[in-house]
C-alpha positions, 0 to 999 in steps of 0.5 A: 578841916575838910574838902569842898567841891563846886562846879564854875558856871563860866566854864564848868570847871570842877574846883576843890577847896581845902575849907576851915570849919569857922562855925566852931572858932572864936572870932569875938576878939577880931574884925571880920567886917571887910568892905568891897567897892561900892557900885557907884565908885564903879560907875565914877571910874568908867566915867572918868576912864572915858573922860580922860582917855583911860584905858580899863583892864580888869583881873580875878586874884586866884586863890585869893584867901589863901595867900593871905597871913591868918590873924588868928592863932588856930590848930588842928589835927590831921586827919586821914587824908594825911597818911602817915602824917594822921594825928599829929598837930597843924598849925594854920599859917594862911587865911584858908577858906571858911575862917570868919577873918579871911576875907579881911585878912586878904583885904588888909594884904592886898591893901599892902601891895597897892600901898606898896605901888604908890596907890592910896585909899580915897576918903570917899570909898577906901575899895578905891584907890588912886595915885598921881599918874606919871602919863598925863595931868590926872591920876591912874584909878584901882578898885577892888571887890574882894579878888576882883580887881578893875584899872583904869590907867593909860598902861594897865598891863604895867599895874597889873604886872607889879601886881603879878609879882606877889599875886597870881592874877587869871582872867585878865581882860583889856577892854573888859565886857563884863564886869561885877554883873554888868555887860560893857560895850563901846561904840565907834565914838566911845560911848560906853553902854552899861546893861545887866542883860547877860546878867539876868538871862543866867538867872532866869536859866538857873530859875527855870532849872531849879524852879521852873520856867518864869510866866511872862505877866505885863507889870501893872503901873496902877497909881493908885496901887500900894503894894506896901498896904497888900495885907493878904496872906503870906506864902506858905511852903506847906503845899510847895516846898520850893516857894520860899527858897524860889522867893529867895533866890528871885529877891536876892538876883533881882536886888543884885541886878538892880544895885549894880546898874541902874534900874533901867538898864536891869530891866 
């Protein structure tokens, strides 16, 4: 066990983390996959927010992992930082950060609580849940993305007060603007726009700090290009150390940027 330290880029808030080295404990016999809504399930659930006059409200779960059971038997020795307490023997009782299961151990006891309010995973997507609305002719809508959570109901502050007894939930915002990569904003008819351009300016300002600036080159739209039969020679970081790190940064941001909107609107 040990501490972590990083810096929140929204406010840069300095956060500590109390971290289990996972690399060194077994997981082979449990589940450590956990599934997060699909971007397209997203979509829907605005679509029908909008449709049925819904209103959207979203929250970040905080300390997420850590208020979850842990589904392994696993201990440790305390160390230095425990004064007087140093040597003797920890058992672990939550899914602290770093262990192989916590996301799935939180993702299960979440699913408690929403199971406990009424709600029920579609067979479409299990990240997002539904049940039959006591408002109007229709049902109210929740999804999760690990401890990112967005309503769509007619009263959202009711769900998410039920959901404030057994979690701490901290950036809740009615209406949101932003939500999973994506820039939301309404007109005066209610039509809702979807843009990743907040998005991509922090990632080209974290490129340019790490990198360098980006050159700003018009893109080709050649039909008769294939890039996939480009048989020139790979990069090489012997000159440039950065390179393949900078195309790794550029290749992840960008599918990120394309996957949770839409092409267009990631341009």
């Amino acid at each position: 066990m040990y501490m972590t330290f990083d810096m929140k880029r929204e406010d840069l808030r300095h956060k500590s983390r109390l971290v289990v080295g996972g690399h060194v404990i077994d997981s082979s016999k449990h589940n450590t996959y956990s599934s997060t809504v699909q971007d397209l399930s997203v979509r829907l659930l605005q679509l029908i927010a909008i449709r049925n006059g819904l209103s959207i409200m979203t929250g970040d779960i905080s300390h997420a992992f850590c208020t979850a059971p842990i589904a392994e038997k696993i201990y440790t020795r305390a160390g230095p930082e425990f004064g007087a307490q140093q040597g003797c023997l920890l058992i672990l009782k939550r899914a602290l950060y770093g262990l192989k299961t916590a996301s799935r151990s939180f993702h299960e006891f979440f699913a408690d609580c929403l199971l406990r309010m009424g709600f029920t995973p579609t067979r479409a997507d299990p990240d997002l849940w539904c049940c039959k609305s006591d408002d109007y002719d229709g049902c109210d809508y929740l999804a999760t993305h690990v401890d990112d959570i967005i309503i769509a109901v007619k009263r959202p502050t009711e769900h998410m007060a039920q959901i404030e007894q057994e979690f701490s939930v901290r950036n809740q915002e009615d209406s949101p603007t932003y939500y999973l990569g994506n820039s939301y904003k309404r007109d005066a008819s209610g039509n809702l726009y979807v843009s990743s351009a907040k998005y991509i300016k922090e990632v080209l300002r974290q490129f340019a700090k790490n990198y360098g600036e980006v050159p700003k080159r018009p893109v080709p739209l050649r039909e008769k290009e294939h890039p996939e039969l480009d048989d020139s020679e790979l990069v090489s970081n012997a000159d440039k150390p950065n390179t393949n790190l900078s195309l790794e940064f550029a290749n992840g941001s960008s599918s990120l940027g394309v996957s949770t909107s839409t092409p267009q609107c990631a341009h």
